[in-house]
C-alpha positions as CSV (number, residue, x, y, z in Angstrom):
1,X,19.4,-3.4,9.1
2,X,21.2,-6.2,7.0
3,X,20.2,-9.3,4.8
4,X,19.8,-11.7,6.5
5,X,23.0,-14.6,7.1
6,X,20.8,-16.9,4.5
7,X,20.8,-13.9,2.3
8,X,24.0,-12.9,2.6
9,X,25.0,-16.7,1.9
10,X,23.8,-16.8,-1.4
11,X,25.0,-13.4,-2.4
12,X,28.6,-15.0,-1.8
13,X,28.0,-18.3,-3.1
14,X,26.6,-19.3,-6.3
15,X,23.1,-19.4,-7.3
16,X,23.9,-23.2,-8.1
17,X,23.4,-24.2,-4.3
18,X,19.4,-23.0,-4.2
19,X,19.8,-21.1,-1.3
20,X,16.5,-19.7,-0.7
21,X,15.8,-16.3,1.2
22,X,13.0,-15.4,4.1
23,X,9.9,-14.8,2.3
24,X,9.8,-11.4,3.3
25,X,13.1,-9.0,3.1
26,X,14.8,-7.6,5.7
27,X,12.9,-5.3,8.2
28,X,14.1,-1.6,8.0
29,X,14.2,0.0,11.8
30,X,14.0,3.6,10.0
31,X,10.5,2.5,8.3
32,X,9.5,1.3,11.6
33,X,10.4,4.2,13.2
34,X,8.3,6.1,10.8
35,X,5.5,4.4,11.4
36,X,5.5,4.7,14.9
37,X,5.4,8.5,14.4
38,X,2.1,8.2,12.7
39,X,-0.4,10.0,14.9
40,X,-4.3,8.7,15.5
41,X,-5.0,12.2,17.5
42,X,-3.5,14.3,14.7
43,X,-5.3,12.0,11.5
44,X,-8.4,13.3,13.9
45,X,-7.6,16.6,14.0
46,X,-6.7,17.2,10.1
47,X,-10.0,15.8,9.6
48,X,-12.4,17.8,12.2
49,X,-10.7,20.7,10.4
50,X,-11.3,19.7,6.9
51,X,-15.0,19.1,7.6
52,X,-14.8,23.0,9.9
53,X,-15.0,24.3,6.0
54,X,-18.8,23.1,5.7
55,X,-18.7,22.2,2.2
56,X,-15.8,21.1,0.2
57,X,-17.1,21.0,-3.2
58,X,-15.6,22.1,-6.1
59,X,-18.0,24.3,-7.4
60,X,-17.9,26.0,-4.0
61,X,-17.0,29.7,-2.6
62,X,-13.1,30.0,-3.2
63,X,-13.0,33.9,-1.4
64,X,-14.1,32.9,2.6
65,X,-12.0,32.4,4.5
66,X,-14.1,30.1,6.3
67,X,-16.0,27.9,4.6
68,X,-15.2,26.4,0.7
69,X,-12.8,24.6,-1.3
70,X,-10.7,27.6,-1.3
71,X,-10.6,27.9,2.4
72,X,-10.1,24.2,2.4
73,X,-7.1,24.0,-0.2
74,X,-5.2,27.8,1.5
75,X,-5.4,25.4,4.9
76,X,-3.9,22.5,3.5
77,X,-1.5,24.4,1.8
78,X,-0.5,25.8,4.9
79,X,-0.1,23.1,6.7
80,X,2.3,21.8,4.3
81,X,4.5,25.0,4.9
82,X,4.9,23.8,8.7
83,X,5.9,20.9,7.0
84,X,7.9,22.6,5.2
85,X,9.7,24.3,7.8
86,X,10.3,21.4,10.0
87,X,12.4,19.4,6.7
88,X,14.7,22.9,6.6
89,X,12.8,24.2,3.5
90,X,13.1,21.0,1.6
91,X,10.1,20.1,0.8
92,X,8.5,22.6,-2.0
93,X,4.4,23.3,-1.8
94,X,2.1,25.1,-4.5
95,X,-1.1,25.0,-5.1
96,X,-0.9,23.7,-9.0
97,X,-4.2,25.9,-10.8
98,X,-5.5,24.7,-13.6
99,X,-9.1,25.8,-15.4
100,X,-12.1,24.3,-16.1
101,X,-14.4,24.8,-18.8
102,X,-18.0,23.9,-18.5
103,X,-18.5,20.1,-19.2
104,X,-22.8,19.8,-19.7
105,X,-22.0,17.3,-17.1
106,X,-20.9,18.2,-13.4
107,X,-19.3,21.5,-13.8
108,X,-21.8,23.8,-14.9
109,X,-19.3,27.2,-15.0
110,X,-15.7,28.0,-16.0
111,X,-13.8,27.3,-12.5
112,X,-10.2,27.6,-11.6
113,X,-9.5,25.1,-9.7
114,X,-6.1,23.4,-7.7
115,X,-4.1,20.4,-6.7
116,X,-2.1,21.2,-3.6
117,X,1.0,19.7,-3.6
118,X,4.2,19.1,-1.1
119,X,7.0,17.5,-3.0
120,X,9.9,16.3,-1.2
121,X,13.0,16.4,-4.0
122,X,15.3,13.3,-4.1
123,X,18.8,13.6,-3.1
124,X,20.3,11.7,-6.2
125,X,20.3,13.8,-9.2
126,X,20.8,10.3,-11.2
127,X,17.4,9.0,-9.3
128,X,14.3,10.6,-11.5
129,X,12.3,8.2,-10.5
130,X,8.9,9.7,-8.4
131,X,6.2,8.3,-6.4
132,X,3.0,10.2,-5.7
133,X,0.9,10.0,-3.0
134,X,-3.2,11.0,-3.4
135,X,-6.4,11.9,-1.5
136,X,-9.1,13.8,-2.6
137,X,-9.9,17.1,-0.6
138,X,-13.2,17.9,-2.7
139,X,-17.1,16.5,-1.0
140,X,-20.4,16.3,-2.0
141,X,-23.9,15.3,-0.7
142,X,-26.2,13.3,-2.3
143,X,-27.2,16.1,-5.3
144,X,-23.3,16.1,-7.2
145,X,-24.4,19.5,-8.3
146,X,-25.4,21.1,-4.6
147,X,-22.5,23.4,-3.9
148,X,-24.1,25.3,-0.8
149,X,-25.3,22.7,1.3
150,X,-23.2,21.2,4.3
151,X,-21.0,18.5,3.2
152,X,-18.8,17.1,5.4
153,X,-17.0,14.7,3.7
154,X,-14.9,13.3,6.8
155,X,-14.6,10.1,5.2
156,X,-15.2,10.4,1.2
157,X,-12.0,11.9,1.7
158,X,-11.1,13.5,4.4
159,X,-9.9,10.5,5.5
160,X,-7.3,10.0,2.4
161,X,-6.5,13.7,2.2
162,X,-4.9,13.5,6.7
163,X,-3.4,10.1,5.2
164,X,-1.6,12.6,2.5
165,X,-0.9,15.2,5.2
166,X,0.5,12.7,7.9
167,X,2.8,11.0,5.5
168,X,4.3,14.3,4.6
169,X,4.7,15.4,8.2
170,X,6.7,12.4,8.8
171,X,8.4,11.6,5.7
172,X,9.4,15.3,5.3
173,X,12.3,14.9,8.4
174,X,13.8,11.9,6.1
175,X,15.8,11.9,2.8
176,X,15.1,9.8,0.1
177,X,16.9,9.2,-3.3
178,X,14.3,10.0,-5.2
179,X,11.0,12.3,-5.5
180,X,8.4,11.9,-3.8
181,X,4.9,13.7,-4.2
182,X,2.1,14.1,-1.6
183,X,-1.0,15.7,-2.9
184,X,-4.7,16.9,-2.2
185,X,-6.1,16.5,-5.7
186,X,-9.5,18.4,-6.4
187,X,-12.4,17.6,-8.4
188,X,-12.7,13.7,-7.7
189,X,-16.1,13.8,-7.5
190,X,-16.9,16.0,-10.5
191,X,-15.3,13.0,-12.5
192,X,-11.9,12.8,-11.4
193,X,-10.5,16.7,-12.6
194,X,-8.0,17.1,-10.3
195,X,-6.2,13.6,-11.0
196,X,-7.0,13.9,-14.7
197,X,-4.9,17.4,-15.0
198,X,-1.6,15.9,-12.9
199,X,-1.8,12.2,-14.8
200,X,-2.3,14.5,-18.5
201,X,1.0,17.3,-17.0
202,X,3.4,14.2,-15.3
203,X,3.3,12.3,-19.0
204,X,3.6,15.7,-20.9
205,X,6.6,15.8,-18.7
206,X,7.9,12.8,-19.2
207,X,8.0,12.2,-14.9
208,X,9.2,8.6,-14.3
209,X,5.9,7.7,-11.9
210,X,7.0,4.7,-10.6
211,X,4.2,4.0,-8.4
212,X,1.0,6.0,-7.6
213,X,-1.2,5.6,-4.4
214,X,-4.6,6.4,-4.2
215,X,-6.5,6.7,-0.8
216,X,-10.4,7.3,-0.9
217,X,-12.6,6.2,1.9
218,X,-9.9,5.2,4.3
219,X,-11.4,5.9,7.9
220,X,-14.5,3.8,8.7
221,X,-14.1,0.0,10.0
222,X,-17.8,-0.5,10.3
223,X,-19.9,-1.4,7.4
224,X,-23.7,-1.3,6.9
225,X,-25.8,-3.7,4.9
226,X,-24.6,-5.8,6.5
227,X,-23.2,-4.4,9.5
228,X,-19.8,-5.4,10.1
229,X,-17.0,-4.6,12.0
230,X,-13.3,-5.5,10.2
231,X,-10.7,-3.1,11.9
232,X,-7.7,-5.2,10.4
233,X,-8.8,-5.0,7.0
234,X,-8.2,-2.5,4.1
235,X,-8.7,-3.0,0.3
236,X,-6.1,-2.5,-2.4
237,X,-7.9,-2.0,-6.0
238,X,-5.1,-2.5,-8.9
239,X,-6.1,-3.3,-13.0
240,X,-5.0,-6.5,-14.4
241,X,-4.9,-5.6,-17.9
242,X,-2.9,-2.1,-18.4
243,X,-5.8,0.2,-19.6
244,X,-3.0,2.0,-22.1
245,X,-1.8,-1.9,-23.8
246,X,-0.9,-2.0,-27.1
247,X,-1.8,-4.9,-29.2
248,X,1.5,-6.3,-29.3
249,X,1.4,-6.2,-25.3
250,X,-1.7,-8.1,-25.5
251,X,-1.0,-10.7,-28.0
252,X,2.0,-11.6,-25.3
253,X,-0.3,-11.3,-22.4
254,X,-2.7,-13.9,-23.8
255,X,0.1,-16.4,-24.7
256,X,1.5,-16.4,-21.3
257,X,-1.7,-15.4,-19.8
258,X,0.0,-12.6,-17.3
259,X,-3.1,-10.8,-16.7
260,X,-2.7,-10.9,-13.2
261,X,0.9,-9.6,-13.6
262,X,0.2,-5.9,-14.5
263,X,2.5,-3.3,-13.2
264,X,-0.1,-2.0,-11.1
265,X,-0.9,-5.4,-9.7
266,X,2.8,-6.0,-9.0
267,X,2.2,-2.6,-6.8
268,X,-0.5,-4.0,-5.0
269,X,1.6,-6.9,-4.2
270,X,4.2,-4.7,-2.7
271,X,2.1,-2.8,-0.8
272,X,0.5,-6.0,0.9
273,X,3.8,-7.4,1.6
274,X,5.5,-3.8,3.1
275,X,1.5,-3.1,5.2
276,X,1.9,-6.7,6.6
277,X,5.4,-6.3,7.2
278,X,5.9,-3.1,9.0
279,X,2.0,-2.9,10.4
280,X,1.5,-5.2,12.9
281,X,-2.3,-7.3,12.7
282,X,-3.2,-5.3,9.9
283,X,-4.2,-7.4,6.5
284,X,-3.9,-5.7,3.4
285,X,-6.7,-7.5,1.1
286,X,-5.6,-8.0,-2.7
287,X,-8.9,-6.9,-4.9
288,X,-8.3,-7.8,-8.5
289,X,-10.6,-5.0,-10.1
290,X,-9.5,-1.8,-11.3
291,X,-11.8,-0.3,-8.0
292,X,-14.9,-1.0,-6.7
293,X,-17.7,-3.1,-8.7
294,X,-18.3,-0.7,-11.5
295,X,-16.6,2.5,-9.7
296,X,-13.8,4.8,-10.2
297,X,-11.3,7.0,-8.4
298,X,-8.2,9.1,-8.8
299,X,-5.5,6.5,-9.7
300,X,-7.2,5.8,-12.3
301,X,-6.2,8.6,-15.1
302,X,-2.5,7.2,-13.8
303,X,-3.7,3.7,-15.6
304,X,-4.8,5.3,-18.4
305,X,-1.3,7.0,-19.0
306,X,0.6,3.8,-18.3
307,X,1.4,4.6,-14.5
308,X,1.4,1.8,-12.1
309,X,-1.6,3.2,-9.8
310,X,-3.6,1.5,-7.0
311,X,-6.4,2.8,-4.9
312,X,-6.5,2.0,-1.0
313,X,-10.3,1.5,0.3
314,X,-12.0,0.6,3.8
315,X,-13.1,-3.4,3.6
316,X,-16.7,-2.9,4.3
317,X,-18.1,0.7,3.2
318,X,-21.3,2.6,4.8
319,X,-23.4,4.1,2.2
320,X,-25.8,5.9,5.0
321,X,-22.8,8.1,5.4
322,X,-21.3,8.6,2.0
323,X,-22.3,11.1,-0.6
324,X,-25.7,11.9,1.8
325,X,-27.8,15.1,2.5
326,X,-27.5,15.2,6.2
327,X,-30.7,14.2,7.9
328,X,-32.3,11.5,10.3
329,X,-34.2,9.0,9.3
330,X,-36.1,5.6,10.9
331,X,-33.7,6.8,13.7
332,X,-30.5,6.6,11.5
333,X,-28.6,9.3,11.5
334,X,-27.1,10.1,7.5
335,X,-24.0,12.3,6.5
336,X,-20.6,11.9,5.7
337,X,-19.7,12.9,9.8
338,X,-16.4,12.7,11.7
339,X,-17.9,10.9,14.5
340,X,-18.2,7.9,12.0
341,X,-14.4,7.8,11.2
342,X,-12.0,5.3,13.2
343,X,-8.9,7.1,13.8
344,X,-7.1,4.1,15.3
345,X,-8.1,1.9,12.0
346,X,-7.1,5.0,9.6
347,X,-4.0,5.5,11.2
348,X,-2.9,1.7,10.4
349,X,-4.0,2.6,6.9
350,X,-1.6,5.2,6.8
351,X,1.2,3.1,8.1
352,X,0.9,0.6,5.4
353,X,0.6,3.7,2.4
354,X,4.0,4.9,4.1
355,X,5.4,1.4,4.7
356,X,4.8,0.6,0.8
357,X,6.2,4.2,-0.2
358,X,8.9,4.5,1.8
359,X,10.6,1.2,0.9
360,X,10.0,1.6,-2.7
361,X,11.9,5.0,-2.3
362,X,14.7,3.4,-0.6
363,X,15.4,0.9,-2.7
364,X,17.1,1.0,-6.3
365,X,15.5,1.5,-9.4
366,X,14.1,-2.0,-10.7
367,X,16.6,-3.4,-13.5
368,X,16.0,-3.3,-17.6
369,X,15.3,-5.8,-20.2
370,X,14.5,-9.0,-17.9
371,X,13.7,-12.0,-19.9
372,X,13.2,-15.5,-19.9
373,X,15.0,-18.2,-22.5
374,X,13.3,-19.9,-24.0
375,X,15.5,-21.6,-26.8
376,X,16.0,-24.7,-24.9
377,X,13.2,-27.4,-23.5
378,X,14.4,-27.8,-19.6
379,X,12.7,-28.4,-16.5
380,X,14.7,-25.5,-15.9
381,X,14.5,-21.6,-15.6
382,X,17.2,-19.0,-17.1
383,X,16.6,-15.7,-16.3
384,X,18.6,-12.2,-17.6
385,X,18.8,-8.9,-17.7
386,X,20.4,-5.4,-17.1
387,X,21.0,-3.2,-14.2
388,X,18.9,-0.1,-14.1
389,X,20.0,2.9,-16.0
390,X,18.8,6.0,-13.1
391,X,19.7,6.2,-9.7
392,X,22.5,4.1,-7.8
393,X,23.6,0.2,-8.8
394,X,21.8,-2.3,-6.8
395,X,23.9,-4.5,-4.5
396,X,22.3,-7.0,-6.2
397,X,19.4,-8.8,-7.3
398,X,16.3,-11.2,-6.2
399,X,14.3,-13.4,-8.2
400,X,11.1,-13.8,-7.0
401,X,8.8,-17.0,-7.9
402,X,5.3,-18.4,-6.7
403,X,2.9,-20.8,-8.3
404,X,0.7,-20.0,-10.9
405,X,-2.6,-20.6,-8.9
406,X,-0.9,-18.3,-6.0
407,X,-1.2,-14.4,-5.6
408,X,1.5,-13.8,-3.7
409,X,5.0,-14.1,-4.2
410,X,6.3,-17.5,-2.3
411,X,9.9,-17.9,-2.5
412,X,13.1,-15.7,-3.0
413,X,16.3,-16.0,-4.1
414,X,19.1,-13.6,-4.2
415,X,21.7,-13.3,-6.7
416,X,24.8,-11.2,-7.0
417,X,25.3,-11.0,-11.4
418,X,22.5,-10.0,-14.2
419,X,21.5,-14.0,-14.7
420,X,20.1,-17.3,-12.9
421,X,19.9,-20.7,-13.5
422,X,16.9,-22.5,-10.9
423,X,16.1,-25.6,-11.0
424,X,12.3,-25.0,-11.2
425,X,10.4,-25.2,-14.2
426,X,8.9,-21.9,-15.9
427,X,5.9,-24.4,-17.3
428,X,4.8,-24.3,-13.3
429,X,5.5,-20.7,-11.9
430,X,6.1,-17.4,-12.3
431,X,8.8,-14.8,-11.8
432,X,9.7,-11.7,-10.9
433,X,13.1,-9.8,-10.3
434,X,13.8,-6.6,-8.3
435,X,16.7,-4.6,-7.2
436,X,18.3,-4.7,-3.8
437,X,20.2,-2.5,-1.9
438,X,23.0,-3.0,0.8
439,X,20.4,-3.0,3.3
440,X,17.7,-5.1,1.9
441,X,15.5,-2.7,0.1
442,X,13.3,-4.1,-2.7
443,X,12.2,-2.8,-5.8
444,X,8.9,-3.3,-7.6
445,X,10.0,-6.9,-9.4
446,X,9.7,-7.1,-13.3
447,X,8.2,-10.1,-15.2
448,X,10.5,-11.6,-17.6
449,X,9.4,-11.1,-21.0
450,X,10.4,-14.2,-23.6
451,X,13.4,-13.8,-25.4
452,X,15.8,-16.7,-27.5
């Protein structure tokens, strides 16, 4: 895979002659090989299993061997080992244990519970960049608090923990510069516990999280209330205004009015643009809240420690078979089942989490310090900034630029040096600039702040 000849063109040539790139960059046949390998029968099988446990709540048995979170989390675990094997012992698992105190709220008793985690180390030692991958293994029925009855949780998130699994399967037999992280996080649904511990531990730790994907409710194309059928569709959820900004970062963000240029929401840009790109018919739909209409999930302690997070979501959501005592009523059957998951639809979902993650892995680090001059009035635009300090030198650079009214980057233009002169006015767009590599890879652009 190579730039294209237009791309290459105005790597050799200056940025003076315009040359403008394909809107989209270069297709990667490793990516799409990737994808290919993603499995519909095996997404079905990881999840049949998970529900096997009968209840996956976090409050529930940890000793059986059959039935529990703990049964749940020693299966998942080992599952990643195979994994494991298969990369030639590069990829690491634990289960990460952590303890819980009583809350008054939704844990009721002092409970050791754990992330399990398969992380696949980089192969530069200068890259320290990671990106994390996230599904929720814990379930629940329609008391939060019922820890014995059956609840099996196929979709809310079964679904999002065999997107986790798959992608490490696949992305295990590859090597990447940097780190990446695939993990079954606990506790979602006793307010986010699980997430809460790893976001609190990775900024203790100083990790670089460069990006953080979410998947909760990923398997069901069918919606009720209305009933509709979108099997193209899936949701990304990112914040507009960073949830940790300080008030110099929002003084700036009203003067330019960038609120719809958060880190997060540059990540949900990507990820539509890589879904589209490497997952044939399927539309990745840009949702400009945080998550759902006055909802939460596990990216969002990542927001709250300054992580660019983003949750994936099914379009249209069935609330007969979410977070439901299993029963039949008025002839409709209720329960979070298996039978209700589209494998075919959740395993284009997890083509477009891997399509986003793998080519942000690929590609360089994004570069430092971009800004925007501002010290003369042109109908112009002059852009600088430095090449990233961690991992490997870009082969260069693209600035990215769409209108103001549009939510999608529209044009692209490479360039070889740290600076650009175009010929279009910053009074009637907005800009971006990532990294490239030799063979096209992108990083997540950065905004230009001002500077004279």
């Amino acid at each position: 895979m190579k730039f294209s000849l237009l791309a290459s063109a105005a790597f050799l040539f200056p940025l003076a002659l315009f040359a403008q790139a394909p809107t989209t960059p270069p297709t990667d046949a490793e990516i799409q090989k990737m994808v290919a390998e993603i499995s519909a029968d095996r997404l079905k099988d990881d999840v049949y299993k998970m529900v096997s446990f009968g209840t996956r709540h976090t409050l529930s048995d940890t000793k059986s061997k059959k039935r529990g979170i703990g049964a749940a989390r020693r299966w998942v675990e080992d599952e990643f080992w195979k994994y494991s094997k298969a990369s030639g012992g590069r990829l690491k698992v634990e289960q990460d244990t952590f303890t819980v105190k009583p809350d008054g709220r939704r844990v009721d008793v002092k409970t050791v519970m754990a992330n399990v985690m398969a992380t696949l180390p980089g192969t530069d030692p200068n890259d320290n960049r990671v990106f994390i991958v996230s599904g929720h293994l814990d379930s629940r029925v329609t008391d939060v608090m019922n820890r014995t009855a059956d609840a099996p949780g196929a979709n809310d998130d079964a679904s999002g923990v065999a997107v986790v699994m798959e992608m490490a399967r696949v992305m295990s037999t590859r090597k990447f510069p940097c780190t990446l992280i695939f993990v079954a996080v606990q506790g979602e649904e006793q307010s986010l516990i699980g997430s809460g511990y790893l976001a609190r531990k990775a900024k203790a730790n100083n990790w670089n999280i460069v990006g953080m994907l979410n998947n909760d409710i990923v398997g069901n194309s069918h919606g009720h209330d209305p009933d509709l059928h979108q099997p193209n569709l899936v949701r990304v959820f990112s914040e507009g205004v960073p949830a940790n900004e300080t008030p110099e970062q929002a003084q700036l963000r009203r003067q330019l009015s960038s609120e719809n240029d958060s880190p997060s929401r540059q990540l949900a840009r990507y990820a539509k643009q890589a879904g589209e790109q490497y997952v044939a018919g399927h539309t990745v739909a840009l949702e400009y809240r945080p998550d759902r209409f006055l909802r939460g999930g596990d990216h969002t302690p990542f927001n709250q420690q300054g992580y660019a997070a983003v949750r994936f979501s099914e379009m249209n959501e069935d609330f007969t078979h979410q977070h439901q005592d299993l029963r039949t009523e008025n002839g409709r059957q209720y329960g979070d089942l298996p039978e209700f998951v589209d494998y075919e639809y959740l395993r284009k979902n997890t083509g477009v989490n891997l399509a986003t993650m793998a080519s942000l892995a690929l590609a360089p680090a994004a570069p430092q310090n971009v800004g925007v001059l501002t010290a003369n009035l042109t109908n112009r635009t002059e852009l600088k900034w430095d090449a990233p300090t961690t991992g490997r030198k870009p082969a260069g650079y693209v600035v990215l630029m769409r209108e103001t009214s549009s939510p999608v980057w529209q044009q692209r233009f490479p360039v070889q040096g740290t600076t650009a002169d175009l010929p279009h006015s910053k009074d009637n767009f907005i800009f971006g600039v990532a990294s490239v590599d030799e063979q096209g890879h992108e990083s997540l652009p950065v905004i230009p702040k001002p500077v004279r």
